[in-house]
N, C-alpha and C positions, 0 to 999 in steps of 0.2 A: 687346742689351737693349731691345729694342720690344715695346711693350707692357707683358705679365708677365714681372715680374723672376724669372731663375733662382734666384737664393737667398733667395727670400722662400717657405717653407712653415707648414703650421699644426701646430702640437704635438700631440702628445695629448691633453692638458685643454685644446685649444681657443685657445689663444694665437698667434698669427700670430708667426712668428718672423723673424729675417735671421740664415744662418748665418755671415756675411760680419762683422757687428755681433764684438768680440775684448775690448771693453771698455764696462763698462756693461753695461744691461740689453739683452738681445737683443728683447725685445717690439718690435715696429711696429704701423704706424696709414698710411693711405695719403695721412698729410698729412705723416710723415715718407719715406714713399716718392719724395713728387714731391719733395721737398727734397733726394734722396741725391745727393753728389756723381758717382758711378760711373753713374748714370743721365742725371745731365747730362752728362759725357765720352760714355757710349755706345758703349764702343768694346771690342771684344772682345780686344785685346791689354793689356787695364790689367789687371795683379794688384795686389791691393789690400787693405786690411781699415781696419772703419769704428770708430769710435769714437763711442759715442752718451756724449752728454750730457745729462741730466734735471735740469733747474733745481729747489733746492728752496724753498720759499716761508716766507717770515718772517712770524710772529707779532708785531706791534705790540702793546705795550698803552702806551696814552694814564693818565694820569693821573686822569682824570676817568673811568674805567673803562672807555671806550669800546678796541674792541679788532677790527682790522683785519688779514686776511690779504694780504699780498704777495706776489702768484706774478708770478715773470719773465718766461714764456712760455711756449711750447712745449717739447719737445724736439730735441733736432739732434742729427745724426751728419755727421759729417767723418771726413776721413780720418785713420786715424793712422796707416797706410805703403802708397804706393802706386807702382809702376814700370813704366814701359812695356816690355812682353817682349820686343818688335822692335828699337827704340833703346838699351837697358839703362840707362835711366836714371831720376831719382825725379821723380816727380808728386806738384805739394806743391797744384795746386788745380787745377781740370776746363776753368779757361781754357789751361792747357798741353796737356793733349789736344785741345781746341778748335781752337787753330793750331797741331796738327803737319801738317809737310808729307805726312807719308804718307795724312792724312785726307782732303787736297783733292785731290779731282781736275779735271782739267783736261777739259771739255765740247770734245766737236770742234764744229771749225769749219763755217760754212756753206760747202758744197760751191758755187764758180760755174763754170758750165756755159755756152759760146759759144753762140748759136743760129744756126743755119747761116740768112744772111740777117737777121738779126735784132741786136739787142740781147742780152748776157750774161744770163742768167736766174740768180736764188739759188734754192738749192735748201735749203731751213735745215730743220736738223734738228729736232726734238720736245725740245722744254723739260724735264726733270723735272717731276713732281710731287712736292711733300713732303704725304704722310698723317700727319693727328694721329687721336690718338683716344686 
């Protein structure tokens, strides 16, 4: 899931959709994209399905006629069932895909090398890079 999410396409009347979304409205916004829990996991063994929730906003009326709308926020989607395919087991939020052990890996080590006459020399491997964008 880097970059462009696979299950976000656009409708035919033009509404960006998540086929992934199972309750609620399926519509997105790329401010609920960066918010999706299955994109912060990142991890291509999570099956999943998301649960959107759209806050709805109250209507005040004051007494002196003055009258004010309440909105909550945004929208959110969470999960409403998620399990990892490898492990068999449920993912109730994206810090459990975070620290699975299948996700980290172990960097080798700095190779040391004798120098014939010399002092041991390291030989250290190339760091990762992490790409955002």
């Amino acid at each position: 899931m880097n970059g462009v999410c696979r299950y976000r396409s656009v409708a035919n009347d033009g509404r960006i959709t998540c086929r992934k979304i199972v309750q609620g409205d399926d519509e997105v916004s790329p401010s609920i994209c960066r918010t999706c829990p299955a994109r912060a996991c990142g991890c291509d063994n999570l099956c999943f399905s998301l649960r959107k929730r759209t806050p709805s906003p109250i209507v005040v009326r004051y007494g002196n006629g003055r009258v004010e709308v309440w909105d909550d926020g945004p929208p959110t989607v969470s999960f409403m069932r998620a399990a990892c395919a490898i492990k068999m087991m449920p993912i109730t939020s994206p810090e459990l895909c975070a620290h699975c052990s299948l996700r980290t890996t172990l960097l080798p080590q700095p190779a040391i090398v004798a120098q014939p006459g010399g002092g041991p020399e390291v030989i250290a491997f190339p760091m990762p890079v992490a790409a955002t964008g």
